[in-house]
Each structure stands twice: as C-alpha cells, then as structure tokens.
C-alpha positions in Angstrom: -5.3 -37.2 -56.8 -8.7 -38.0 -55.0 -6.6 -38.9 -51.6 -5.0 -35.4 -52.0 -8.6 -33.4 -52.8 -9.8 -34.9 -49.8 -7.2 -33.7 -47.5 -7.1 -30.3 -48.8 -10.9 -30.2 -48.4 -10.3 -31.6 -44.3 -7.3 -28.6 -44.1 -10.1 -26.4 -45.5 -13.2 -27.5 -43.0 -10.5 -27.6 -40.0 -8.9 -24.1 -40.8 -12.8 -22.7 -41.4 -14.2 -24.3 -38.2 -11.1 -22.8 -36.2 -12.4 -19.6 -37.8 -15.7 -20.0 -36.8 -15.1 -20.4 -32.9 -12.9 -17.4 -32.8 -15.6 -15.6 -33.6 -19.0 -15.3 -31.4 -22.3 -13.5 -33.0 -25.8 -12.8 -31.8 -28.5 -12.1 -33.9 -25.9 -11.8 -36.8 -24.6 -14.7 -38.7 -21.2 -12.6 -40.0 -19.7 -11.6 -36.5 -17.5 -8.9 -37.1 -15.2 -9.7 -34.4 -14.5 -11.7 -31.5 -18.2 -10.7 -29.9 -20.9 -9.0 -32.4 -24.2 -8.8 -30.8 -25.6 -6.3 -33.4 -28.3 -6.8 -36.0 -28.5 -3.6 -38.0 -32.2 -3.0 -39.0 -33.8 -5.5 -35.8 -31.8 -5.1 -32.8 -34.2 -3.1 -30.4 -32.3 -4.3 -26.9 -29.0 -2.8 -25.4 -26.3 -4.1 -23.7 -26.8 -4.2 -19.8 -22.9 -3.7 -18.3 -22.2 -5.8 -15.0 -23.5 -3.3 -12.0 -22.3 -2.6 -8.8 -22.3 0.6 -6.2 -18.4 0.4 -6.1 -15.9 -1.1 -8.2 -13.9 -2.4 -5.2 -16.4 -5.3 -5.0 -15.2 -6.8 -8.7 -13.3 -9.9 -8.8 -11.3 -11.6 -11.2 -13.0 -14.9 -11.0 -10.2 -16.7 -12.1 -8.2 -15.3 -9.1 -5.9 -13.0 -8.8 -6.1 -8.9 -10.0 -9.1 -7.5 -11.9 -7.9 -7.9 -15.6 -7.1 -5.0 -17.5 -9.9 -3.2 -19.9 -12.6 -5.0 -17.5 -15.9 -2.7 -18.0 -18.6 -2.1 -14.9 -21.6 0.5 -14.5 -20.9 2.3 -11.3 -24.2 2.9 -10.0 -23.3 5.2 -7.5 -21.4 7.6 -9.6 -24.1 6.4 -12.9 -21.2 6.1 -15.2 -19.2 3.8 -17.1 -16.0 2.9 -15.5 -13.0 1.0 -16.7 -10.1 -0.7 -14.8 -6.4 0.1 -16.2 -3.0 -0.5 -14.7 -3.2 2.5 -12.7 -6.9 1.4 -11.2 -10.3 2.4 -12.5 -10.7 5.0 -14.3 -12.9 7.9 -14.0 -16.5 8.1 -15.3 -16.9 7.9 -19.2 -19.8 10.0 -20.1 -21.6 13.0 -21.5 -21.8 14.5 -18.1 -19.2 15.9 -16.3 -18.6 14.0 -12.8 -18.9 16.1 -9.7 -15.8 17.8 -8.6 -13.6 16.5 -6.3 -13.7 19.7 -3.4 -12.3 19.5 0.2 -14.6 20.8 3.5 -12.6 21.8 6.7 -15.5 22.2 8.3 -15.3 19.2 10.1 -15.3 18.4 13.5 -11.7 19.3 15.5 -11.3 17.4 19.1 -8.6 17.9 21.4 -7.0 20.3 23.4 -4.1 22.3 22.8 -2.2 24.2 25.3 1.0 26.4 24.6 4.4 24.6 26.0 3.0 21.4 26.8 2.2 18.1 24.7 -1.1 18.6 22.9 -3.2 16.2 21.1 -6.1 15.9 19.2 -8.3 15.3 15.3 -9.7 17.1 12.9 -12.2 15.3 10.1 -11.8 16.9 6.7 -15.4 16.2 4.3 -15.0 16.1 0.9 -17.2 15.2 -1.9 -17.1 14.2 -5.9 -14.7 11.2 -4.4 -13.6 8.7 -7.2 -11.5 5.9 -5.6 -8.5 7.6 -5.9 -5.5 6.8 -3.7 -3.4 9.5 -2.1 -0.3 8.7 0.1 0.4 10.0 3.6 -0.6 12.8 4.9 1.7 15.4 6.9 0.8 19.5 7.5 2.7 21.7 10.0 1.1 24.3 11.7 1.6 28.1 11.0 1.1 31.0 12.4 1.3 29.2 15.9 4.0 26.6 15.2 5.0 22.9 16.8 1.6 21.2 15.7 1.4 18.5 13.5 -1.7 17.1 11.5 -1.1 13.8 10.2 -3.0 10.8 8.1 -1.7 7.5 6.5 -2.5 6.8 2.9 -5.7 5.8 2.0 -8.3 5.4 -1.1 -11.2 8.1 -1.1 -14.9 6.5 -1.4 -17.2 7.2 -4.8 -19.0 9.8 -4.0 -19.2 11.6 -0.5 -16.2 10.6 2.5 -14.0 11.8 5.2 -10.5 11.8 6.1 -9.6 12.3 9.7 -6.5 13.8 10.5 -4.2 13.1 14.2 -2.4 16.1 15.2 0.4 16.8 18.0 2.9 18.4 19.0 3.9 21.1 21.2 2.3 24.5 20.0 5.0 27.6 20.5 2.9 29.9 21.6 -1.2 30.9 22.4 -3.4 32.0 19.3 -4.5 30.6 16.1 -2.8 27.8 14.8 -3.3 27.1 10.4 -3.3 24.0 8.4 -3.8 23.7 4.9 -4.8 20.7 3.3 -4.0 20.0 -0.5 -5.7 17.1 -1.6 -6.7 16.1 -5.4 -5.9 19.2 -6.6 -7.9 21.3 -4.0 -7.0 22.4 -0.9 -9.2 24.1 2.5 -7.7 25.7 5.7 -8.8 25.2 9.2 -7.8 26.6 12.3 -6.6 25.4 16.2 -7.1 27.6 18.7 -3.6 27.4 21.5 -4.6 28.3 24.8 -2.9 29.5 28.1 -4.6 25.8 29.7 -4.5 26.9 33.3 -3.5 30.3 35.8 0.2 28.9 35.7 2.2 31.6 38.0 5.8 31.4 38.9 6.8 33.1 42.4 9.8 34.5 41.0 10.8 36.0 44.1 11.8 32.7 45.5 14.0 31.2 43.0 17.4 30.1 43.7 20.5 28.9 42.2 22.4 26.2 43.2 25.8 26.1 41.7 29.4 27.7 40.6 29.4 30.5 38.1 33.2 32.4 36.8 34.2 34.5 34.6 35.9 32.7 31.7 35.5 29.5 33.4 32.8 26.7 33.3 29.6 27.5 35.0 27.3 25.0 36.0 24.5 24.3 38.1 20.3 24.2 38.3 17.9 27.4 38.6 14.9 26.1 40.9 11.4 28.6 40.6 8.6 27.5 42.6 5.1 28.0 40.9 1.3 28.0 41.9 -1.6 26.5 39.6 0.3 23.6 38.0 -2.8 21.8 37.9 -0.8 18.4 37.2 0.1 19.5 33.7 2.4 17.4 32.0 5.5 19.8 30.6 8.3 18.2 28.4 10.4 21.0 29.2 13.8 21.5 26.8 12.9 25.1 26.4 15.9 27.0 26.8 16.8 31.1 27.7 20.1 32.6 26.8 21.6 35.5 29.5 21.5 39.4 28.9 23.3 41.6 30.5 26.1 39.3 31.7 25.9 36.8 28.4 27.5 33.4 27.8 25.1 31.5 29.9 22.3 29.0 28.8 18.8 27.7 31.1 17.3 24.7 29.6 13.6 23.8 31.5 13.7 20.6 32.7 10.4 18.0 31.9 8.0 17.9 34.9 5.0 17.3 35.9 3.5 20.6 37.7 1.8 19.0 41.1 2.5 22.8 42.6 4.7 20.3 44.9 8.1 20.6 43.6 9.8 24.1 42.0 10.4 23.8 38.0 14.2 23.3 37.5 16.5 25.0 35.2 19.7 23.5 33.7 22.9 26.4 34.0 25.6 26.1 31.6 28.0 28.1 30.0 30.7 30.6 30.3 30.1 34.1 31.5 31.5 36.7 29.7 32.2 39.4 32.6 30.7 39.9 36.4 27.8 41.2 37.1 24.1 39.9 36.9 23.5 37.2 34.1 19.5 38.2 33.4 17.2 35.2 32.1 13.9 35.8 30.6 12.0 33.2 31.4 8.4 32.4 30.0 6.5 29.1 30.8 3.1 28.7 29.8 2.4 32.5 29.5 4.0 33.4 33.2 7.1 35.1 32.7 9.7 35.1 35.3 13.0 37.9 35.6 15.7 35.4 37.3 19.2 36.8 37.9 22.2 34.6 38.7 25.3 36.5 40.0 29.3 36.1 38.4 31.0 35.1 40.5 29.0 33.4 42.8 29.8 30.6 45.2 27.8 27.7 45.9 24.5 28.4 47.6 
C-alpha cells in the first residue's frame, strides 16, 4: 500500500510540474495562461511590442516565413500590426490610418509622335501606403489610342511611395491621349500630349506606281511618294488605305526610316472593281497625300 501511495504521489508531482511549465507568470504566481504578466492592484509598467519602421525587416529567427499571429509596433505608420496568411495586416487602433489616394501628378518623360513608335514614363504618387501588393499593371490609352502604360507587380511602401509606369506604343492620331489608373480602390487620370514631331510633307505630285492593275483580275504592285522633312524618323509603317472611286484595292505603308533619301513605299493589292481611277487617301504623320492609280494600267 505504501509502495502504491508513493507512486501516486510521483504521478501527482510529475503531472503538477508538467502543469507548471506550461504556464509562464510575472508578477503573478496563478498565471492565467500560457504568458500572464499582470498583477491586478501593482502592475504600473506596460508591455513594449518589438519596434521597427517596416514590417519587412521581421524575421522568423528560426528560419523560414514570419509565423502567423506574430505582433510588431510599426513605427512609421504608429500602429499595431499583425502578420496573417495573407501578410500583415492593417493598423489596429483607435485612429483611422490615412487613406490610401493616388496623385498623377507625377512627372511624364518621353516623347510621343503620332504614326511612329513612341516611348516614354509617367510616376504616379500616392500616399496612406500599407504594404499591400497589387499585380501588374496595364492601361490603354483613350481618346488618342495605340499607347500603352505598363508596371509589373509590386508591394506599396508604409506610408508615402511611387509607382512609375513604361508606356509605348504607336499613338493613332495628334491630341490628348488618357490613362486612368485604379489602384487600391482609387483611381487618378493623367494625360499625354501626341504631337505632329516634325514638318513631314509628301510631294504628292511625284508619286508613281509601279505595277499591273485589271479589272476582275489580281492587281499588284508598290505606290512610291517622295517626301521632305523626314528628319530620320523611325516609322513602322503597316498603315493601310482602301480605294474610292474605283474600290477593291488595298495600300499598306511600308516601315522606313525617313532620311528624305528614299520615297515612302506603298504595298498595292487587290481586285478592282471597274476602270477608272482607284483614289487613296493617304495620311502619314499629319501630311496627307491624294494618289490615283489607273485600271487598267500597264507596267510603268
């Protein structure tokens, strides 16, 4: 009987001892769960969270990814934060944190000329930032169309921060191209002004065709127009001009660069659909030229 008293009283110690190192108190002897730091009537200090200015800097010193419900003061934002599956967590507090707002009033770069390959940037401002991610970024112009303003995904910074957006393309026409921005669940509009570039003239009066034109048959060949004031602009050409009067026929601009050198070329194809004069209406950076190609017409 004693040898059984005495190894219900070990059980006992073992299974109270186990007890007691579950459990961790400070200033209390009768923690109330696994961490109690308070004494009711004498406590007089607070807890001080870990601190840093952003919560990208915490590690999981045990390696690997910050563990989930780990606690920080974000002393940039002054707020308690908390990191959950879907990444920290926006401030907890009394005070509402700033808004997240968009500014397009950033600076734009770049130059952008109608019918021709146009680059440049545009930074978009925006503050009340809260480490969020967003995923790429991808506006088409309006108004004036064939831009494109790009950005890849990216986290935004507590607080203040910018995102700089590429954009290209080939604008359609001169005037006021508009981008709108929705980001966070605000959004701002800026504008790109499309220019004429340069005093690009055609001297329509000396264009030729080279080539075989019929009625109901195949026509084929290349529209040449000499121009002045190229200025050595790069144009990717694939613009293309359907016939009037005589209609069935197609010119598609060739890609050039204009060195004033050599005449801008014009791909012919198609079928006419009587004889006569097949009109084209032809307008490259802002010069417009009245070409006429006679059905039937033999080689030139």
């Amino acid at each position: 009987m004693k040898n059984l008293t005495s190894k219900m009283m070990g059980i006992l110690l073992v299974t109270l001892s186990l007890s007691a190192y579950s459990q961790i108190g400070m200033s209390t002897t009768s923690p109330r769960g696994a961490l109690d730091i308070n004494s009711p009537t004498t406590n007089n200090k607070g807890l001080v969270l870990p601190t840093n200015a952003d919560p990208k800097n915490l590690i999981n010193p045990m390696g690997g990814n910050i563990a989930e419900g780990t606690v920080m003061y974000d002393s940039t934002l002054r707020c308690i934060r908390f990191y959950r599956p879907t990444g920290w967590s926006n401030c907890l507090n009394d005070t509402p944190a700033p808004a997240f707002q968009l500014d397009c009033n950033g600076t734009l770069t770049g130059t952008f000329t109608v019918g021709v390959s146009s680059s440049g940037s545009k930074v978009i401002n925006y503050t009340g930032g809260q480490g969020q991610s967003y995923g790429p970024i991808s506006i088409t112009s309006t108004g004036i169309t064939g831009l494109t303003a790009t950005a890849p995904a990216g986290t935004l910074a507590n607080g203040n921060g910018s995102i700089t957006l590429a954009i290209s393309g080939v604008p359609s026409g001169t005037g006021i191209a508009n981008f709108t921005i929705n980001l966070g669940g605000t959004s701002c509009t800026f504008q790109v002004q499309v220019s004429s570039g340069n005093n690009f003239a055609f001297k329509c009066d000396q264009a030729q065709f080279f080539g075989i034109t019929s009625i109901g048959g195949v026509s084929t060949g290349q529209l040449r127009i000499p121009y002045i004031n190229g200025n050595n602009t790069n144009y990717p050409g694939g613009q293309t001009f359907t016939s009037t009067q005589v209609t069935g026929l197609t010119a598609e601009s060739l890609p050039a660069v204009l060195d004033n050198n050599s005449p801008l070329d014009f791909t012919i194809s198609g079928v006419a659909s009587s004889q006569g004069y097949a009109v084209f209406n032809i307008t490259v950076l802002n010069s417009t030229c009245v070409a006429k190609i006679i059905v039937p017409n033999q080689n030139n």
